[in-house]
N, C-alpha and C positions, 0 to 999 in steps of 0.2 A: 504494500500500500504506500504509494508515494503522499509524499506532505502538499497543504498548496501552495508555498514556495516552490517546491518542485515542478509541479503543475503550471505556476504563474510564468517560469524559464521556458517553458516547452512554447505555453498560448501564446507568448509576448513574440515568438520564431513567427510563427504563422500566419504568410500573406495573404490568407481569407479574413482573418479576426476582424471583426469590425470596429472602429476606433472615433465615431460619436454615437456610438447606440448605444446602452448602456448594457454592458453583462456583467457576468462574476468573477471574481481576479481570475478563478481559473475553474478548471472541470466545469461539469453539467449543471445547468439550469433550466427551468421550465415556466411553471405557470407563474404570472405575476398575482402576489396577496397582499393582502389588507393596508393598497395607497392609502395615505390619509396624510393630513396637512394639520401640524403637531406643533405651537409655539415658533411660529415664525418658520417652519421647513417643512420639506418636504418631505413623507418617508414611504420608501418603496423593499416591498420584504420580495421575497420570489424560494420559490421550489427549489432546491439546492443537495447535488450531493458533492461533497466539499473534498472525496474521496478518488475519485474518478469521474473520467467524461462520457460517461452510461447511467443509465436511469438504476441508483440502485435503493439505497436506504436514502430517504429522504430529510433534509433539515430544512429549517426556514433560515437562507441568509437575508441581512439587512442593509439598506444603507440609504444616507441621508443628501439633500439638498439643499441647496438656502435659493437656488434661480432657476432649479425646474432639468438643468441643462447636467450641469459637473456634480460630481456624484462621489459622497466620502464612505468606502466601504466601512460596515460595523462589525462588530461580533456576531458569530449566529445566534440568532433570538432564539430560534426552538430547536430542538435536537431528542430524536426518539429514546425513551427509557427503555425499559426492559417490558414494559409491558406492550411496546408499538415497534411495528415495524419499520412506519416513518409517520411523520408528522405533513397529511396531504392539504390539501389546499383550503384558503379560509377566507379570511378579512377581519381589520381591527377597525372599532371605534374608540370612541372620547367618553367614557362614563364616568360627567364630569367632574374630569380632571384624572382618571384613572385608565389609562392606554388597557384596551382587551382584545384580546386574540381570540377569536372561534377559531376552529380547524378542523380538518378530519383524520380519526384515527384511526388505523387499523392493527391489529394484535397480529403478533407472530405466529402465530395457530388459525389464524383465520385469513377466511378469504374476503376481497374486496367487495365482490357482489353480497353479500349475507350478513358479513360482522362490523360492519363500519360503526364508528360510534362518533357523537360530535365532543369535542375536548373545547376547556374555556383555563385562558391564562390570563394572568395581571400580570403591569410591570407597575412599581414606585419608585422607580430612577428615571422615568423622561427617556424610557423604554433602551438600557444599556442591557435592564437583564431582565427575565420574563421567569415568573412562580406560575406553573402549573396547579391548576381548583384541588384541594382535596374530596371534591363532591365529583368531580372528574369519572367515569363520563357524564354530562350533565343532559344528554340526550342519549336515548336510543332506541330501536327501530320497535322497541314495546308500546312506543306512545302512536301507533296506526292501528294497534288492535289486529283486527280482520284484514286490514289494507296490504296488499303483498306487494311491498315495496323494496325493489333490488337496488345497489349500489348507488346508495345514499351517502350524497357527499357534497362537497365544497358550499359552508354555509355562507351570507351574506342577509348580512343584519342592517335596521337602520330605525331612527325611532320617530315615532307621529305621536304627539301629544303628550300623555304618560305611561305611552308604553313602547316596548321595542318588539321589532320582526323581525322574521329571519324567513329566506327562500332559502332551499337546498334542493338539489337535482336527481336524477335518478330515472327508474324506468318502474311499471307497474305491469302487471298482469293483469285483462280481462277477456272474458268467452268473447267472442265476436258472435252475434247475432244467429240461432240456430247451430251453433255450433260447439262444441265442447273445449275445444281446444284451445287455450291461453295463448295470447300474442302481445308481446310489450310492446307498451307505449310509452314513450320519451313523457317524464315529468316533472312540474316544479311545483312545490309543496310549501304551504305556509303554516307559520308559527308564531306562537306572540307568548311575551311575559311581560312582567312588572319588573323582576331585578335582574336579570340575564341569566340565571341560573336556574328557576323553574320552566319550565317551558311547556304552551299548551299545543298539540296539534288543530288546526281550524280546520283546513281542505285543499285538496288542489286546487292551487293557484287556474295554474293551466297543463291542459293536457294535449300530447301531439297528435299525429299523425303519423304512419309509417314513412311516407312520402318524406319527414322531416327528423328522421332518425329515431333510431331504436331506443338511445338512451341519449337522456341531456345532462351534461356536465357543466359545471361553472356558471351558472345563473347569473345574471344583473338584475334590478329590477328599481325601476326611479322614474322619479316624473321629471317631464320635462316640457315647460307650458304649460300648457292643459293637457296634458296626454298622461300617456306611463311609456316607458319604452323595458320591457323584457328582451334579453340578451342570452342566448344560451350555445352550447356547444356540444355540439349531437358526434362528434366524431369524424365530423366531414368539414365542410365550407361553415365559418360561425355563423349563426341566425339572428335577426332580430325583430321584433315586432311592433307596431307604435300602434296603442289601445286604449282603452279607458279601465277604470280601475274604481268598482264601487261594491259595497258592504262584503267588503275580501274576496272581490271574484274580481278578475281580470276577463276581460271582453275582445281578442282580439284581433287585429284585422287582416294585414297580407303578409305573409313572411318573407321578410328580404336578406339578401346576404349583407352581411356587415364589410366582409373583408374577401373577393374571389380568389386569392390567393392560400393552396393547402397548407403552406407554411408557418400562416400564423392560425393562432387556436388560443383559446384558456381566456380571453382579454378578461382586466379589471378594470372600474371605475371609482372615480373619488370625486366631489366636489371641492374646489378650495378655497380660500378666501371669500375671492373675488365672487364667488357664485359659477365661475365655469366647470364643466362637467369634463373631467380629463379619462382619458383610458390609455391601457397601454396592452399589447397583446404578448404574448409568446413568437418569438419567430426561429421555428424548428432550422437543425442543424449547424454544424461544426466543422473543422478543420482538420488539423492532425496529431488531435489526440490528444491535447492540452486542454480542450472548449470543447463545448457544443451547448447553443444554446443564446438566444440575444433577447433585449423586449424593442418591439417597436418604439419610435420613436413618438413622445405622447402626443397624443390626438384631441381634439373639442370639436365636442358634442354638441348640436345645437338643434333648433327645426326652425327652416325656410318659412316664409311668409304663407306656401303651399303645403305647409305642415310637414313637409319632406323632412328626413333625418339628413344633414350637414357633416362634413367632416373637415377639419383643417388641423394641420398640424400647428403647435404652438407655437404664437410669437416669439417667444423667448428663442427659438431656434436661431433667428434671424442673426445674433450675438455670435454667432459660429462662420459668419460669410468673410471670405477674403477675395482673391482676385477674379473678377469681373470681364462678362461676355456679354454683350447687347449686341441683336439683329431684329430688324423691323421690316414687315412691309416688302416681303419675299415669295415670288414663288418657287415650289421644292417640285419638281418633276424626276423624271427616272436620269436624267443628265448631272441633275446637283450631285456635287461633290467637296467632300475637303470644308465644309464651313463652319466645322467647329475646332478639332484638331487635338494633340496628345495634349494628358493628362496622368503623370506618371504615379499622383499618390491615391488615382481614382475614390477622392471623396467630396459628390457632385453634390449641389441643389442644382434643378433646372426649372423655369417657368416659365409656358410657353402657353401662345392661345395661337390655335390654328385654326384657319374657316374653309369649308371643305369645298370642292369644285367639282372635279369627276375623279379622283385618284383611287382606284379599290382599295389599296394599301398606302399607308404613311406610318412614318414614326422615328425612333431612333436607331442607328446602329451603335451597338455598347463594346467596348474590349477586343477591338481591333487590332490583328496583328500588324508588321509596317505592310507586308504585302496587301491588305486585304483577304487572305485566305483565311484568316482566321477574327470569328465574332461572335457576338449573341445579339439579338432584337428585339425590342419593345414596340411594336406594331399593332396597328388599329386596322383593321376590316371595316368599311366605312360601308358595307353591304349589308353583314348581318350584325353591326356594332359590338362586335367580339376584341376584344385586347387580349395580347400574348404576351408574357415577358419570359424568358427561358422555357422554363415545363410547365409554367400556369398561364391557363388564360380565365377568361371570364366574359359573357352575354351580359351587357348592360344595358338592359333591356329601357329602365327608365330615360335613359336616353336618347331613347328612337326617335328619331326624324331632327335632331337637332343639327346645325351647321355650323355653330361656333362652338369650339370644342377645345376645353383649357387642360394643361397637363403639367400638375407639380409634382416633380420626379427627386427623388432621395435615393444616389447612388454611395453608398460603402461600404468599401472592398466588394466583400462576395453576395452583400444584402442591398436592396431596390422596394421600395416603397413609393406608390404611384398615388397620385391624386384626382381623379377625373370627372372636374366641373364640379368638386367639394359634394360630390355626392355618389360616389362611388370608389372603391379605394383596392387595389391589390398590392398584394404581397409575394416577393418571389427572393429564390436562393440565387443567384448563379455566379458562380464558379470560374473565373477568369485565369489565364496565365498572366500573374500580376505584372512582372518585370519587362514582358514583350507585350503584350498585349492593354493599350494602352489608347489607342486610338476611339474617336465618339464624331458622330458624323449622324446629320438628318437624311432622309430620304421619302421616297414616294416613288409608288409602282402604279403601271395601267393608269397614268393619269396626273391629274395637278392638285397641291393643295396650297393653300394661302397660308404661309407663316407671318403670322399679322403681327408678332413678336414674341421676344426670347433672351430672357435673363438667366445669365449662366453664372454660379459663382463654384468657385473651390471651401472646403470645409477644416476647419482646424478641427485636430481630436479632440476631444473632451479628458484625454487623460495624462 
Protein backbone atom coordinates (compact mmCIF):
# COMPACT_ATOMS: atom_id res chain seq x y z
CA UNK A 1 0.00 0.00 0.00
CA UNK A 2 1.63 3.09 -1.09
CA UNK A 3 1.30 6.55 1.08
CA UNK A 4 -0.25 9.60 -0.61
CA UNK A 5 2.90 11.24 -0.88
CA UNK A 6 3.75 8.53 -2.90
CA UNK A 7 0.66 8.79 -4.98
CA UNK A 8 0.99 12.66 -5.13
CA UNK A 9 4.87 11.92 -7.07
CA UNK A 10 3.33 9.50 -9.52
CA UNK A 11 -0.21 12.04 -10.31
CA UNK A 12 1.96 15.35 -10.36
CA UNK A 13 4.01 12.93 -13.76
CA UNK A 14 0.81 12.78 -15.41
CA UNK A 15 0.15 14.71 -18.75
CA UNK A 16 -3.68 13.83 -18.48
CA UNK A 17 -4.09 15.35 -14.78
CA UNK A 18 -6.17 18.09 -14.91
CA UNK A 19 -4.75 21.25 -13.37
CA UNK A 20 -7.81 23.86 -12.75
CA UNK A 21 -10.44 21.22 -11.87
CA UNK A 22 -10.30 20.53 -8.72
CA UNK A 23 -9.40 16.74 -7.53
CA UNK A 24 -7.51 14.86 -4.77
CA UNK A 25 -3.63 15.31 -4.09
CA UNK A 26 -3.79 11.93 -5.31
CA UNK A 27 -5.59 8.34 -5.97
CA UNK A 28 -9.25 7.84 -6.47
CA UNK A 29 -12.19 10.01 -6.01
CA UNK A 30 -15.71 10.05 -6.92
CA UNK A 31 -18.86 11.44 -5.97
CA UNK A 32 -18.84 15.03 -4.76
CA UNK A 33 -20.68 15.41 -0.79
CA UNK A 34 -22.03 17.63 1.43
CA UNK A 35 -20.91 21.44 -0.41
CA UNK A 36 -21.95 23.91 1.82
CA UNK A 37 -20.69 27.40 2.56
CA UNK A 38 -19.27 27.54 6.35
CA UNK A 39 -18.07 31.17 7.83
CA UNK A 40 -16.93 32.89 5.01
CA UNK A 41 -15.76 29.46 2.75
CA UNK A 42 -16.21 27.26 0.88
CA UNK A 43 -16.33 23.44 1.61
CA UNK A 44 -16.22 20.62 -0.72
CA UNK A 45 -15.98 16.97 0.85
CA UNK A 46 -15.84 14.10 -2.01
CA UNK A 47 -15.70 10.14 -2.07
CA UNK A 48 -12.08 9.34 -1.42
CA UNK A 49 -9.88 6.26 -1.37
CA UNK A 50 -6.60 7.87 -0.11
CA UNK A 51 -5.14 4.29 -0.69
CA UNK A 52 -5.16 3.74 -4.24
CA UNK A 53 -6.42 4.94 -7.61
CA UNK A 54 -9.41 2.13 -7.75
CA UNK A 55 -12.77 2.27 -6.03
CA UNK A 56 -11.97 0.57 -2.82
CA UNK A 57 -12.69 1.26 0.90
CA UNK A 58 -14.09 4.53 1.00
CA UNK A 59 -13.36 7.83 3.10
CA UNK A 60 -14.65 11.28 2.92
CA UNK A 61 -11.68 13.73 1.95
CA UNK A 62 -12.16 17.46 2.42
CA UNK A 63 -11.15 20.63 1.45
CA UNK A 64 -11.77 24.37 1.61
CA UNK A 65 -12.06 27.62 -0.36
CA UNK A 66 -12.27 31.37 0.45
CA UNK A 67 -13.01 32.30 -3.90
CA UNK A 68 -14.99 29.21 -5.17
CA UNK A 69 -11.65 28.72 -7.51
CA UNK A 70 -8.06 27.54 -5.39
CA UNK A 71 -8.67 24.99 -3.15
CA UNK A 72 -6.68 24.01 0.57
CA UNK A 73 -6.75 20.26 0.80
CA UNK A 74 -7.85 19.16 4.70
CA UNK A 75 -7.61 16.10 6.80
CA UNK A 76 -10.17 13.20 5.83
CA UNK A 77 -13.30 14.04 7.64
CA UNK A 78 -14.69 10.59 7.72
CA UNK A 79 -12.98 7.26 7.51
CA UNK A 80 -14.72 3.67 7.91
CA UNK A 81 -14.49 1.94 11.58
CA UNK A 82 -14.70 -1.47 11.93
CA UNK A 83 -18.17 -1.74 11.63
CA UNK A 84 -18.31 -0.13 7.69
CA UNK A 85 -16.83 -0.80 4.98
CA UNK A 86 -16.62 2.74 3.68
CA UNK A 87 -18.34 5.69 4.41
CA UNK A 88 -20.76 6.37 0.81
CA UNK A 89 -22.01 9.40 -0.19
CA UNK A 90 -24.01 12.15 1.85
CA UNK A 91 -24.26 15.90 2.51
CA UNK A 92 -23.70 18.38 5.41
CA UNK A 93 -25.79 21.03 6.86
CA UNK A 94 -25.52 24.20 9.40
CA UNK A 95 -27.54 22.96 12.72
CA UNK A 96 -27.17 26.04 13.97
CA UNK A 97 -23.84 26.42 14.28
CA UNK A 98 -23.15 22.70 14.51
CA UNK A 99 -21.56 21.20 10.99
CA UNK A 100 -23.45 17.58 10.25
CA UNK A 101 -22.68 14.93 8.03
CA UNK A 102 -25.58 12.32 6.84
CA UNK A 103 -23.96 9.53 4.95
CA UNK A 104 -24.37 6.06 3.80
CA UNK A 105 -23.01 3.14 5.56
CA UNK A 106 -22.47 -0.07 4.76
CA UNK A 107 -21.10 -3.20 7.14
CA UNK A 108 -18.47 -5.57 6.15
CA UNK A 109 -20.82 -8.45 6.08
CA UNK A 110 -23.35 -6.81 4.01
CA UNK A 111 -24.33 -6.10 0.83
CA UNK A 112 -25.13 -2.69 -0.76
CA UNK A 113 -28.43 -3.41 -2.17
CA UNK A 114 -30.04 -4.87 1.51
CA UNK A 115 -27.89 -3.56 4.41
CA UNK A 116 -27.21 0.04 3.89
CA UNK A 117 -27.85 2.15 6.93
CA UNK A 118 -27.85 6.18 7.19
CA UNK A 119 -24.94 7.37 9.64
CA UNK A 120 -25.06 11.03 11.39
CA UNK A 121 -21.72 12.83 12.43
CA UNK A 122 -20.92 16.23 14.22
CA UNK A 123 -17.93 18.22 14.14
CA UNK A 124 -17.11 21.27 17.14
CA UNK A 125 -13.83 22.54 15.49
CA UNK A 126 -15.36 24.48 12.21
CA UNK A 127 -15.29 20.86 10.87
CA UNK A 128 -11.15 19.95 11.28
CA UNK A 129 -12.60 16.75 12.93
CA UNK A 130 -15.94 14.91 12.72
CA UNK A 131 -17.60 12.54 16.08
CA UNK A 132 -19.54 9.92 14.75
CA UNK A 133 -23.61 9.71 16.64
CA UNK A 134 -23.48 7.12 19.39
CA UNK A 135 -27.31 6.49 18.27
CA UNK A 136 -25.55 5.77 14.81
CA UNK A 137 -27.25 4.16 12.64
CA UNK A 138 -29.89 6.76 13.15
CA UNK A 139 -31.95 5.24 10.08
CA UNK A 140 -32.66 2.01 8.75
CA UNK A 141 -34.48 0.20 6.07
CA UNK A 142 -37.05 -0.89 9.28
CA UNK A 143 -38.62 2.56 9.01
CA UNK A 144 -40.61 1.34 5.29
CA UNK A 145 -42.39 -1.56 7.09
CA UNK A 146 -43.88 -3.50 4.18
CA UNK A 147 -42.09 -1.16 1.49
CA UNK A 148 -39.38 -3.33 -0.37
CA UNK A 149 -36.90 -0.85 -0.79
CA UNK A 150 -33.27 -1.86 -2.23
CA UNK A 151 -30.04 0.14 -2.14
CA UNK A 152 -30.84 2.93 -0.14
CA UNK A 153 -28.55 5.56 -0.17
CA UNK A 154 -26.83 8.95 -0.48
CA UNK A 155 -29.14 11.01 1.87
CA UNK A 156 -29.61 14.94 1.29
CA UNK A 157 -31.29 16.90 3.86
CA UNK A 158 -32.43 20.50 4.14
CA UNK A 159 -34.90 22.39 6.45
CA UNK A 160 -38.43 24.28 5.86
CA UNK A 161 -39.73 25.84 9.00
CA UNK A 162 -39.01 23.76 12.16
CA UNK A 163 -38.31 20.87 10.68
CA UNK A 164 -35.69 19.00 8.60
CA UNK A 165 -35.86 16.54 5.25
CA UNK A 166 -34.08 14.30 3.92
CA UNK A 167 -34.51 12.51 0.04
CA UNK A 168 -32.52 9.23 -0.24
CA UNK A 169 -32.56 7.14 -3.53
CA UNK A 170 -32.95 3.65 -4.30
CA UNK A 171 -35.12 1.25 -6.31
CA UNK A 172 -38.48 -0.45 -5.02
CA UNK A 173 -40.31 -3.43 -6.10
CA UNK A 174 -43.87 -3.78 -7.43
CA UNK A 175 -46.29 -6.42 -9.48
CA UNK A 176 -46.83 -4.64 -12.75
CA UNK A 177 -50.49 -4.92 -13.47
CA UNK A 178 -51.91 -8.80 -13.89
CA UNK A 179 -48.89 -9.85 -13.28
CA UNK A 180 -46.83 -11.56 -10.42
CA UNK A 181 -43.74 -10.61 -11.09
CA UNK A 182 -41.74 -7.70 -9.35
CA UNK A 183 -39.89 -5.05 -11.45
CA UNK A 184 -37.81 -2.14 -9.81
CA UNK A 185 -38.45 1.00 -10.07
CA UNK A 186 -36.00 3.94 -9.66
CA UNK A 187 -36.95 5.85 -6.35
CA UNK A 188 -36.71 8.83 -4.20
CA UNK A 189 -38.02 8.66 -0.78
CA UNK A 190 -38.92 11.30 1.99
CA UNK A 191 -38.35 11.90 5.50
CA UNK A 192 -38.69 14.43 8.19
CA UNK A 193 -37.62 15.08 11.84
CA UNK A 194 -37.47 17.68 14.43
CA UNK A 195 -33.62 17.06 15.65
CA UNK A 196 -31.83 15.09 12.91
CA UNK A 197 -31.64 12.05 14.76
CA UNK A 198 -35.40 10.64 14.90
CA UNK A 199 -36.41 10.34 11.63
CA UNK A 200 -40.14 9.61 10.33
CA UNK A 201 -40.71 7.94 6.86
CA UNK A 202 -43.72 10.04 4.84
CA UNK A 203 -43.72 8.41 1.15
CA UNK A 204 -42.31 8.50 -2.03
CA UNK A 205 -41.25 11.57 -3.15
CA UNK A 206 -41.34 10.39 -6.61
CA UNK A 207 -41.25 7.22 -8.46
CA UNK A 208 -39.63 6.31 -12.02
CA UNK A 209 -40.09 4.70 -14.87
CA UNK A 210 -38.01 1.85 -16.48
CA UNK A 211 -37.52 4.12 -19.48
CA UNK A 212 -35.59 6.31 -16.72
CA UNK A 213 -33.55 3.70 -14.84
CA UNK A 214 -33.73 0.93 -12.73
CA UNK A 215 -32.26 2.51 -9.68
CA UNK A 216 -31.64 6.29 -8.79
CA UNK A 217 -28.64 7.25 -6.85
CA UNK A 218 -27.79 10.71 -5.40
CA UNK A 219 -30.96 12.63 -5.36
CA UNK A 220 -31.02 16.62 -5.33
CA UNK A 221 -34.14 18.19 -4.58
CA UNK A 222 -34.71 22.22 -4.09
CA UNK A 223 -36.71 24.93 -5.36
CA UNK A 224 -35.94 27.07 -7.44
CA UNK A 225 -38.45 30.04 -8.39
CA UNK A 226 -41.52 28.70 -8.12
CA UNK A 227 -40.68 25.34 -9.06
CA UNK A 228 -38.69 22.29 -7.28
CA UNK A 229 -36.11 20.88 -9.51
CA UNK A 230 -35.21 16.85 -8.46
CA UNK A 231 -31.97 15.62 -9.70
CA UNK A 232 -31.17 12.08 -9.67
CA UNK A 233 -28.68 9.54 -11.18
CA UNK A 234 -30.08 6.27 -12.50
CA UNK A 235 -26.79 4.90 -13.66
CA UNK A 236 -26.62 6.31 -17.18
CA UNK A 237 -26.89 10.08 -18.40
CA UNK A 238 -27.97 12.20 -14.91
CA UNK A 239 -31.67 13.38 -14.81
CA UNK A 240 -33.54 16.15 -13.90
CA UNK A 241 -36.97 17.24 -13.49
CA UNK A 242 -38.57 20.99 -12.83
CA UNK A 243 -42.15 20.33 -10.97
CA UNK A 244 -44.05 21.46 -8.32
CA UNK A 245 -43.98 20.38 -4.86
CA UNK A 246 -47.19 20.33 -2.51
CA UNK A 247 -48.31 18.55 0.82
CA UNK A 248 -44.86 16.19 0.37
CA UNK A 249 -45.75 14.95 -3.20
CA UNK A 250 -43.71 16.11 -5.86
CA UNK A 251 -45.61 16.56 -9.20
CA UNK A 252 -43.48 16.12 -12.04
CA UNK A 253 -43.00 17.09 -15.53
CA UNK A 254 -40.55 16.03 -18.47
CA UNK A 255 -37.37 14.47 -17.71
CA UNK A 256 -34.32 16.04 -19.19
CA UNK A 257 -30.61 15.35 -19.15
CA UNK A 258 -28.70 17.58 -16.84
CA UNK A 259 -25.34 16.73 -18.32
CA UNK A 260 -25.02 14.29 -22.10
CA UNK A 261 -21.80 13.45 -21.25
CA UNK A 262 -21.31 9.51 -19.46
CA UNK A 263 -18.41 10.90 -17.74
CA UNK A 264 -19.96 12.94 -15.24
CA UNK A 265 -22.49 11.30 -12.78
CA UNK A 266 -23.14 11.76 -8.78
CA UNK A 267 -23.41 15.92 -9.03
CA UNK A 268 -24.13 17.90 -5.72
CA UNK A 269 -25.69 21.15 -4.97
CA UNK A 270 -25.35 23.98 -2.38
CA UNK A 271 -26.64 27.40 -2.04
CA UNK A 272 -24.32 30.02 -0.87
CA UNK A 273 -24.29 33.27 0.34
CA UNK A 274 -25.20 35.00 -2.21
CA UNK A 275 -28.43 32.85 -2.93
CA UNK A 276 -26.92 31.06 -6.06
CA UNK A 277 -27.52 27.58 -6.51
CA UNK A 278 -24.00 25.87 -7.25
CA UNK A 279 -23.39 22.11 -8.36
CA UNK A 280 -20.45 20.21 -9.06
CA UNK A 281 -20.50 16.64 -10.62
CA UNK A 282 -18.03 13.64 -10.62
CA UNK A 283 -16.16 13.41 -13.85
CA UNK A 284 -15.15 9.63 -14.39
CA UNK A 285 -11.42 8.76 -15.19
CA UNK A 286 -7.60 8.81 -14.60
CA UNK A 287 -4.21 8.62 -16.00
CA UNK A 288 -1.47 6.49 -14.93
CA UNK A 289 -2.02 5.25 -11.98
CA UNK A 290 -1.46 8.03 -9.44
CA UNK A 291 -5.42 9.67 -10.02
CA UNK A 292 -8.49 8.88 -11.22
CA UNK A 293 -11.12 10.97 -10.72
CA UNK A 294 -11.98 15.17 -11.04
CA UNK A 295 -15.27 17.23 -10.12
CA UNK A 296 -16.57 19.59 -12.66
CA UNK A 297 -15.85 22.77 -12.66
CA UNK A 298 -18.97 24.54 -10.40
CA UNK A 299 -21.99 25.38 -12.39
CA UNK A 300 -25.31 27.91 -11.49
CA UNK A 301 -28.39 26.97 -11.57
CA UNK A 302 -30.82 29.14 -12.55
CA UNK A 303 -34.57 29.19 -14.67
CA UNK A 304 -34.95 31.34 -17.85
CA UNK A 305 -37.73 33.70 -18.16
CA UNK A 306 -39.35 30.28 -20.08
CA UNK A 307 -38.92 28.48 -16.81
CA UNK A 308 -36.15 26.59 -18.74
CA UNK A 309 -33.29 25.01 -16.35
CA UNK A 310 -30.00 27.47 -17.02
CA UNK A 311 -26.44 26.47 -16.70
CA UNK A 312 -23.27 28.64 -16.46
CA UNK A 313 -20.30 28.15 -15.14
CA UNK A 314 -19.19 30.57 -12.32
CA UNK A 315 -17.96 33.81 -12.55
CA UNK A 316 -15.29 33.50 -10.38
CA UNK A 317 -13.62 31.33 -13.19
CA UNK A 318 -13.17 34.36 -15.11
CA UNK A 319 -9.81 35.17 -12.34
CA UNK A 320 -8.14 32.09 -14.09
CA UNK A 321 -7.92 33.99 -17.87
CA UNK A 322 -4.44 34.89 -19.40
CA UNK A 323 -3.48 35.33 -22.94
CA UNK A 324 -6.14 36.21 -25.31
CA UNK A 325 -7.65 35.27 -28.98
CA UNK A 326 -10.55 37.51 -30.60
CA UNK A 327 -12.06 36.62 -34.02
CA UNK A 328 -15.25 38.26 -35.39
CA UNK A 329 -17.51 38.20 -38.08
CA UNK A 330 -16.04 35.19 -40.08
CA UNK A 331 -17.01 32.78 -42.28
CA UNK A 332 -15.74 28.96 -41.57
CA UNK A 333 -16.39 26.60 -44.76
CA UNK A 334 -14.45 23.38 -45.51
CA UNK A 335 -11.39 25.65 -46.81
CA UNK A 336 -10.79 27.44 -43.24
CA UNK A 337 -7.65 26.76 -41.91
CA UNK A 338 -4.96 27.46 -39.25
CA UNK A 339 -7.03 30.22 -37.32
CA UNK A 340 -6.52 29.53 -34.14
CA UNK A 341 -3.09 27.68 -33.74
CA UNK A 342 -0.62 25.73 -30.83
CA UNK A 343 -1.31 25.71 -27.48
CA UNK A 344 1.23 23.65 -25.76
CA UNK A 345 -0.14 23.62 -21.93
CA UNK A 346 -3.68 22.80 -23.45
CA UNK A 347 -5.69 24.72 -20.67
CA UNK A 348 -8.44 26.50 -22.89
CA UNK A 349 -11.68 28.78 -22.17
CA UNK A 350 -13.26 29.24 -25.49
CA UNK A 351 -16.44 31.49 -26.36
CA UNK A 352 -18.00 31.43 -29.28
CA UNK A 353 -21.50 32.36 -30.86
CA UNK A 354 -21.90 30.94 -34.39
CA UNK A 355 -25.15 31.57 -36.70
CA UNK A 356 -25.67 28.64 -38.92
CA UNK A 357 -26.20 28.98 -42.83
CA UNK A 358 -26.14 25.52 -44.71
CA UNK A 359 -22.87 23.62 -43.10
CA UNK A 360 -24.09 19.83 -41.98
CA UNK A 361 -21.04 19.93 -39.65
CA UNK A 362 -19.14 22.72 -37.78
CA UNK A 363 -17.09 22.82 -34.64
CA UNK A 364 -13.71 22.45 -33.34
CA UNK A 365 -10.70 20.47 -34.07
CA UNK A 366 -8.81 19.64 -30.56
CA UNK A 367 -5.17 18.14 -30.20
CA UNK A 368 -3.78 18.25 -33.20
CA UNK A 369 -0.73 16.75 -34.25
CA UNK A 370 1.96 19.24 -36.46
CA UNK A 371 0.94 17.03 -39.53
CA UNK A 372 -2.79 17.09 -39.02
CA UNK A 373 -2.93 13.37 -38.99
CA UNK A 374 -3.59 13.21 -35.64
CA UNK A 375 -6.91 14.98 -33.46
CA UNK A 376 -10.04 14.74 -31.66
CA UNK A 377 -13.50 16.99 -32.53
CA UNK A 378 -16.04 18.77 -30.95
CA UNK A 379 -18.64 18.84 -33.68
CA UNK A 380 -22.28 19.94 -34.05
CA UNK A 381 -24.64 18.19 -36.63
CA UNK A 382 -26.67 21.09 -37.51
CA UNK A 383 -29.22 18.36 -39.17
CA UNK A 384 -30.20 16.30 -36.36
CA UNK A 385 -28.74 18.81 -33.53
CA UNK A 386 -26.44 16.11 -32.02
CA UNK A 387 -22.86 17.35 -30.46
CA UNK A 388 -19.97 14.99 -30.33
CA UNK A 389 -16.97 15.59 -28.34
CA UNK A 390 -14.44 12.32 -28.39
CA UNK A 391 -16.84 9.13 -27.37
CA UNK A 392 -19.89 11.30 -26.03
CA UNK A 393 -22.34 12.82 -27.82
CA UNK A 394 -25.75 14.09 -27.16
CA UNK A 395 -29.44 15.20 -29.03
CA UNK A 396 -30.23 18.40 -27.94
CA UNK A 397 -33.37 18.26 -28.67
CA UNK A 398 -34.47 21.78 -26.87
CA UNK A 399 -32.74 23.26 -29.38
CA UNK A 400 -34.32 22.44 -32.43
CA UNK A 401 -34.75 24.82 -35.06
CA UNK A 402 -32.52 27.50 -33.41
CA UNK A 403 -29.64 29.50 -35.76
CA UNK A 404 -27.64 31.29 -33.33
CA UNK A 405 -26.00 28.99 -31.49
CA UNK A 406 -23.23 29.88 -28.49
CA UNK A 407 -20.42 27.59 -27.31
CA UNK A 408 -18.51 27.95 -23.91
CA UNK A 409 -15.95 25.39 -24.13
CA UNK A 410 -13.52 24.26 -20.96
CA UNK A 411 -10.48 22.48 -22.35
CA UNK A 412 -7.83 20.79 -19.43
CA UNK A 413 -5.58 18.59 -20.35
CA UNK A 414 -7.58 15.34 -20.97
CA UNK A 415 -11.16 16.84 -19.42
CA UNK A 416 -13.67 19.32 -21.82
CA UNK A 417 -16.71 20.75 -20.48
CA UNK A 418 -19.11 22.37 -23.13
CA UNK A 419 -21.67 24.93 -22.73
CA UNK A 420 -24.41 25.16 -25.35
CA UNK A 421 -26.70 28.22 -25.34
CA UNK A 422 -26.57 27.98 -21.19
CA UNK A 423 -28.94 25.34 -21.56
CA UNK A 424 -27.46 22.36 -22.35
CA UNK A 425 -24.15 21.06 -21.03
CA UNK A 426 -21.75 17.93 -21.98
CA UNK A 427 -19.05 16.38 -20.42
CA UNK A 428 -16.37 14.38 -22.11
CA UNK A 429 -12.68 12.50 -21.32
CA UNK A 430 -10.28 12.76 -24.19
CA UNK A 431 -7.02 11.80 -24.03
CA UNK A 432 -4.46 13.66 -26.08
CA UNK A 433 -0.75 13.08 -26.82
CA UNK A 434 0.13 16.11 -24.64
CA UNK A 435 3.66 17.04 -26.00
CA UNK A 436 2.96 16.68 -29.89
CA UNK A 437 -0.33 17.17 -30.19
CA UNK A 438 -1.09 20.57 -29.60
CA UNK A 439 -2.60 22.19 -32.36
CA UNK A 440 -6.92 23.68 -32.13
CA UNK A 441 -8.35 24.82 -35.32
CA UNK A 442 -12.23 25.64 -36.29
CA UNK A 443 -13.83 24.13 -39.14
CA UNK A 444 -17.07 23.28 -41.16
CA UNK A 445 -18.15 20.58 -43.45
CA UNK A 446 -20.84 20.28 -46.42
CA UNK A 447 -21.27 23.95 -46.11
CA UNK A 448 -20.92 27.50 -44.26
CA UNK A 449 -21.23 28.68 -40.88
CA UNK A 450 -21.08 32.28 -39.58
CA UNK A 451 -18.43 32.70 -36.79
CA UNK A 452 -20.01 35.92 -35.47
CA UNK A 453 -17.26 35.74 -32.70
CA UNK A 454 -14.74 34.05 -30.52
CA UNK A 455 -12.86 34.68 -27.31
CA UNK A 456 -10.07 32.43 -26.66
CA UNK A 457 -8.04 32.68 -23.55
CA UNK A 458 -5.22 30.21 -21.81
CA UNK A 459 -5.90 29.14 -18.16
CA UNK A 460 -3.50 29.40 -15.17
CA UNK A 461 -3.70 26.18 -12.73
CA UNK A 462 -5.25 26.42 -9.78
CA UNK A 463 -2.57 24.76 -7.83
Amino acid sequence: MKSLEEGKLIAEKCPHRPEFHFLAPAYWMNDPNGPIFYKGEYHIYYQHNPYSAIHGSIYWGHAKSKDLIHWEHLLIALSPNEDEYGCWSGCCVNNDGIPTIFYTSVGPNKLPESGAEQWLATSHDDMNTWDKHPKNPIMTLDLHESLDVRDWRDPYVWKEDDSWYMVLGGHIYEARREKTRKTPRGVVLLYKSLDLIEWKFISPLCKGERINGRNWECPNFFPLGDKYILIVSPHKEVIYNIGSYNNHLFEPSEWKILDHGRSFYAPNTMFDDNGRLLLWGWIRGGGTGGWDGCLSLPRVLSLDSDGNLRFEPASELKILRESHVHLENLIINPDSKDLLGKFPNIRLEIITKFELINAEFFGFKLFQSADKQIGELIEFNTRDYIIRAGKEKGKLSSLKGEKQLSFHIFIDKSVVEIFINNRECLTSRIYPEIETCNGFDIYAMNGEVRLKSLDLWTIKSIW
